[in-house]
N, C-alpha and C positions, 0 to 999 in steps of 0.2 A: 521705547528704544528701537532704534532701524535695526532691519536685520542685516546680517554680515553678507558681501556678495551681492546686496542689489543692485539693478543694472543703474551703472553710471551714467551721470547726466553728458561726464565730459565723453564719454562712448560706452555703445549700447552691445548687445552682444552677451552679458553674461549670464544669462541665463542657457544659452548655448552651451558655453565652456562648462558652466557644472552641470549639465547634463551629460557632458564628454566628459569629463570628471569623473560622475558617477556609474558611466558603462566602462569606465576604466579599471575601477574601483572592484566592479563587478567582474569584471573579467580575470583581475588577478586572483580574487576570492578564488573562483572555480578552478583557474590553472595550481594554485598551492592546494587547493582539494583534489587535484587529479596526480598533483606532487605526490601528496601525501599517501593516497590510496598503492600505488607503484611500488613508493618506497615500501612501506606495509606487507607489500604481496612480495616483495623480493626477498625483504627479513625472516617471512613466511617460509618459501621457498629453501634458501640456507638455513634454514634450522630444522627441516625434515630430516628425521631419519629414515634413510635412506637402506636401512635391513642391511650395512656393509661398512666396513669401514674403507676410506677411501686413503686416507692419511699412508706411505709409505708402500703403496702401491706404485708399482713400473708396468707401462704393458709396453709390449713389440708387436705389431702386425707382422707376420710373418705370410708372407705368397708364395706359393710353388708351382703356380700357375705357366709362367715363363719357364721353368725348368722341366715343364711333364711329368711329373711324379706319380705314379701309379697310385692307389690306396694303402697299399701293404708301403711301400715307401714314404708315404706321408706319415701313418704311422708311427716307423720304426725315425723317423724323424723326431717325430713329438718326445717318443720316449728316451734318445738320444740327449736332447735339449734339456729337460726336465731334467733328466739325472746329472748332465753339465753343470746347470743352473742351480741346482740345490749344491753343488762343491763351492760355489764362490763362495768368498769370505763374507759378504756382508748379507747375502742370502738368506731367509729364516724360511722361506718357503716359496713353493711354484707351483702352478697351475695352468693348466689350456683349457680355453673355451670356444666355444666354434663365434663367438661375435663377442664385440667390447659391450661395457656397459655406459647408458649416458649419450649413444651416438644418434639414437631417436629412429634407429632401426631392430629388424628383428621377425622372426619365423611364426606363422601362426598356423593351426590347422582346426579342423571341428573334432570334439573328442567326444565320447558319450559312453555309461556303463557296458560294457560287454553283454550284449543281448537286448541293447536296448538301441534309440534312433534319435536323432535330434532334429529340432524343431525349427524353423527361417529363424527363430531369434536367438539360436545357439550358432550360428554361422562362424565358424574361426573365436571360438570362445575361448583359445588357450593358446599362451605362448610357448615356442620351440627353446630350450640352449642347452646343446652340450656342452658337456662340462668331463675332467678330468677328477680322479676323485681326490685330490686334493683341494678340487675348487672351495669347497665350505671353508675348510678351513685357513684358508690364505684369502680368502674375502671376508673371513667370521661371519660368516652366517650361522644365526643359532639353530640347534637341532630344536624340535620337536618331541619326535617319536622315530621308531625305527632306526637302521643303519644306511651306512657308507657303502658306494661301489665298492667290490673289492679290487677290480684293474683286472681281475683275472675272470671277466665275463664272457660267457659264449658267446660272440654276436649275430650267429646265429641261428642263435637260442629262438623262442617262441612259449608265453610272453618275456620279452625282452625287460628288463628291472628297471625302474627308474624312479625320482625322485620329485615330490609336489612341494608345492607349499600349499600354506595354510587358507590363503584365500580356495586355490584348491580345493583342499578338504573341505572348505564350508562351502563352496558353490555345488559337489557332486556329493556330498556327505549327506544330510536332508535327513539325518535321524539314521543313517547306516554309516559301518566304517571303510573308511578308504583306506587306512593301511591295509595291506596285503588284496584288496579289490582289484580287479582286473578291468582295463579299458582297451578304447579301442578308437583309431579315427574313423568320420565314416562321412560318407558324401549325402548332398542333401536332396536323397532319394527316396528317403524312407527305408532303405535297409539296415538293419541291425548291424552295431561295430561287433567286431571280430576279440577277441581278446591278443591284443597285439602288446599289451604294456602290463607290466603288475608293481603296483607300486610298495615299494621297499623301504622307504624313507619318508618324514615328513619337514619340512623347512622352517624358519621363519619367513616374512615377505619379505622381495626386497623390489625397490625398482628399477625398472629394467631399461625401458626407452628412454625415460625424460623422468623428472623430477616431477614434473606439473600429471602425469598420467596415476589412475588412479590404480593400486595394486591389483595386475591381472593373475587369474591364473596362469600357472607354469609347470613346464614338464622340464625336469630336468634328465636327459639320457647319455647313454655313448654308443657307438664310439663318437670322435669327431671327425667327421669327413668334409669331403671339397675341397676346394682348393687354396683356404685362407684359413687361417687361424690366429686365436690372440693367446700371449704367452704374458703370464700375470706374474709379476715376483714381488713380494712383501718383506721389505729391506729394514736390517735392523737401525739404521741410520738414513742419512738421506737416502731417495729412492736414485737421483743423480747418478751417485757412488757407484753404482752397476752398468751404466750403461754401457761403456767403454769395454769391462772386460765380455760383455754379455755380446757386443756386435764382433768383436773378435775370437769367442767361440764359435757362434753364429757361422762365419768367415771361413773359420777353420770344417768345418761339419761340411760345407758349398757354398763357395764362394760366389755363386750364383744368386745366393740368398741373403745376401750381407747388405745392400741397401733397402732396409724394413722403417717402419717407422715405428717410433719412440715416443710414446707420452707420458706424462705420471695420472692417475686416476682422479685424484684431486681436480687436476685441470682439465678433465672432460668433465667433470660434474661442473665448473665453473664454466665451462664452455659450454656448457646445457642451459646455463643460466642468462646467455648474451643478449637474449632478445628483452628483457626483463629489467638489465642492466640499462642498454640503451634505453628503455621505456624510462626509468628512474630518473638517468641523467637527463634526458631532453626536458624531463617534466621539471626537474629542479632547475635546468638553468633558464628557461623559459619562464618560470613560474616567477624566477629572481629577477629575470628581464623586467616583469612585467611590473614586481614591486618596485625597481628604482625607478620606472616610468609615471607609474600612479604617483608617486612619490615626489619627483620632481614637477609635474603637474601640478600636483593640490600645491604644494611649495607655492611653485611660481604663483600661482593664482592666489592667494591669501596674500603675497607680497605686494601684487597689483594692487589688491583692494587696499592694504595698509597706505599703498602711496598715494592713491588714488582718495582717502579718505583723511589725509592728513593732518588736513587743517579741521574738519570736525574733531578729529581725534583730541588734534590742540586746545581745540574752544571748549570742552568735555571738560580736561585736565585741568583746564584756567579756573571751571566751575567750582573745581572740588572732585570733579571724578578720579578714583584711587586706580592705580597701575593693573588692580586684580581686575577692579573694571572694565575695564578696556582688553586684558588678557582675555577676557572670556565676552564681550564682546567681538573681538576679531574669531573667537575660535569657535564659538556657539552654530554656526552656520556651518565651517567645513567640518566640524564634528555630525553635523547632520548629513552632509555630504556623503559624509568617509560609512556612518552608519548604513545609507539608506543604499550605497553601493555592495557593500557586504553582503546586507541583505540579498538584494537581488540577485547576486551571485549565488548565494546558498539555496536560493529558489531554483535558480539555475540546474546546479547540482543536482537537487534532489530529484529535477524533472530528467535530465538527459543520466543520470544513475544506472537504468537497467540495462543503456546503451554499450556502457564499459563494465558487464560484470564477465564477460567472455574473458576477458585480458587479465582478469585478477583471480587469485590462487588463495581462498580459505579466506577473503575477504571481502566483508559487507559492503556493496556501493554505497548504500547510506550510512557507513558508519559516523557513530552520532560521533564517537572520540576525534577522527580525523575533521569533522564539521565545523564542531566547535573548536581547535583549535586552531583551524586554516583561518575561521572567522573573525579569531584573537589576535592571530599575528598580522592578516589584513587591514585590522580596523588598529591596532600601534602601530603597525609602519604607517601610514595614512595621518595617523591622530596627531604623531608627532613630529612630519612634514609639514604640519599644518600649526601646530603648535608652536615651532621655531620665530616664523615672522609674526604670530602674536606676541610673543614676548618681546619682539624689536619693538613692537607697536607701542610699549610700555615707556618706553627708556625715550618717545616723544619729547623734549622739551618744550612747555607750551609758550615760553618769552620769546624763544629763537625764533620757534616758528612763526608768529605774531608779527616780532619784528621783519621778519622778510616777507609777509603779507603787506 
């Protein structure tokens, strides 16, 4: 039996085309494995818990910056706002933080036990945010251990109170307890921190910069100073519903202050996710590109070879050769094609793999799941590109054609 695809006597050339074929073949392989890894890492990504709930959360950036606000004025602002904010109707709770969460910024210093020094690879080993002591509770963060600010703290006091999480506690914990332990920042001198902080509370984790960051330690303190702060409200309906009355108390308090910006919490954690998203899409529509190109390819090329083979097809059929023979005939070659592309493709893969494992969040570049079936859906679309104009090759009549010879 000839094989399907040999180079034509009436023109020569195909063994060219199915080797463009089969790098075609190859190539989409690895783009729907690079599809697939993306999509994978982003599904990863949204289903983190994230130590908060984001759902019916409102923030407002609020600046005082243009208005020169003193501290004791910034202050008496916060606490202004907050008692405002907890009267609207659809308000269940409020809170100020010195930074949003999810914007891929954020405060870091070196901390270390009181009486004790840190070492070049403790350098900024812990994150800064104040927080109002409502914060836990209007982001639900679960407690631990310990208590809540009470709002009525000395500021300054010395150690000043404040509050860890859990990574925290196990990074400076080491067999001793941190609640009630005293710390301290200290520069990387080699002098012993001060006991500047005593911690009073203990957290669950949550994330703070990005989704993709891995839980650092965190100091949570007060007061909140500077000249920016985020005002959190957790709405018992849409988070929407507040906005309006929230820029018109805002207005009312200094009108100075009344163009702030408004987000819901939700859509900074989805705007955390943008690079991720684009990474997804491009991969999928690319990957798609790449299937209807391979596709029309082998297509075309199996229809050449049908027309191009026609009259043996005819003289086949005259003999007694059955429709299935000849179906598997014309297919038997680009099935080898569509195979031997995949393949290469997954070779592909598996070699340039540790290239993209920076890009991906809790997943394997070699994952076997995503391999095998980028390698499933490459080698059926392919199969049955190729499969179509075999079955035309079937429905041959070998009188017609005869007689037009």
């Amino acid at each position: 039996m000839h094989p399907l695809l040999k180079e034509a006597r009436a023109g020569g050339g195909w063994r060219g085309r199915q080797a463009l074929v089969a790098m075609q073949v190859a190539l989409c392989t690895m783009l729907l494995v690079g599809a697939g890894l993306t999509i994978l890492t982003l599904q990863r990504l949204q289903s983190i818990n994230a130590g908060f709930e984001s759902s019916h959360i409102v923030t407002f950036s609020v600046d005082t910056d243009m208005a020169k606000y003193k501290p004791e004025q910034a202050a008496e602002l916060q606490r202004r706002l907050l008692e405002g904010a907890r009267e609207l109707p659809d308000v269940e709770s409020a809170a100020i933080s010195s930074r949003g969460l999810m914007r891929g910024t954020g405060l870091k210093m070196t901390v270390a036990r009181s009486g004790e020094s840190a070492g070049p690879e403790e350098f900024m080993n812990t994150s800064i945010h104040a927080v109002s002591p409502e914060y836990f509770a209007t982001m639900r963060v679960a407690w631990l251990a310990g208590r809540n600010f009470t709002g009525r703290e000395d500021p300054t006091a010395t150690p000043k109170p404040v509050i860890v999480n859990e990574t925290f506690m196990r990074r400076f914990g080491a067999g001793r307890e941190v609640l009630g332990a005293k710390f301290g920042s200290v520069l990387m001198n080699g002098k012993p921190a001060k006991p500047s902080f005593e911690v009073i509370g203990i957290v669950r984790n949550t994330k703070y910069r990005s989704l993709r960051e891995p839980f650092q330690p965190i100091i949570y303190k007060l007061p909140i100073l500077g000249d920016s702060f985020i005002v959190h409200l957790r709405t018992r309906s849409s988070p929407e519903s507040v906005i309006a009355p929230m820029r018109k108390m805002l207005a009312g308090l200094d009108p100075r202050l009344s163009d702030i910006e408004v987000t819901t919490l939700a859509s900074e954690v989805a705007a955390s996710l943008w690079a991720e998203r684009v990474a997804a899409f491009l991969a999928t529509v690319f990957s798609a590109a790449a299937a209807v190109i391979v596709a029309a390819g082998l297509y075309a090329l199996v229809a050449f070879a049908v027309m191009q083979r026609r009259r043996e097809i005819g003289i086949r059929m005259a003999l007694g050769a059955l429709p299935r023979n000849v179906v598997r005939l014309m297919f038997a070659r680009a099935a080898w094609l569509a195979a031997t592309g995949v393949t290469l493709g997954l070779v592909c893969s598996w070699a340039v793999a540790p290239q993209i494992s920076s890009i991906l969040y809790e997943v394997k570049p070699r994952d076997l799941t995503v391999l095998v079936i980028s390698a499933a859906l490459a080698f059926s679309i392919t199969a049955t590109a190729a499969l179509i104009p075999s079955l035309r090759a079937a429905r041959i009549h070998p009188a017609s054609l005869l007689r037009q010879e």
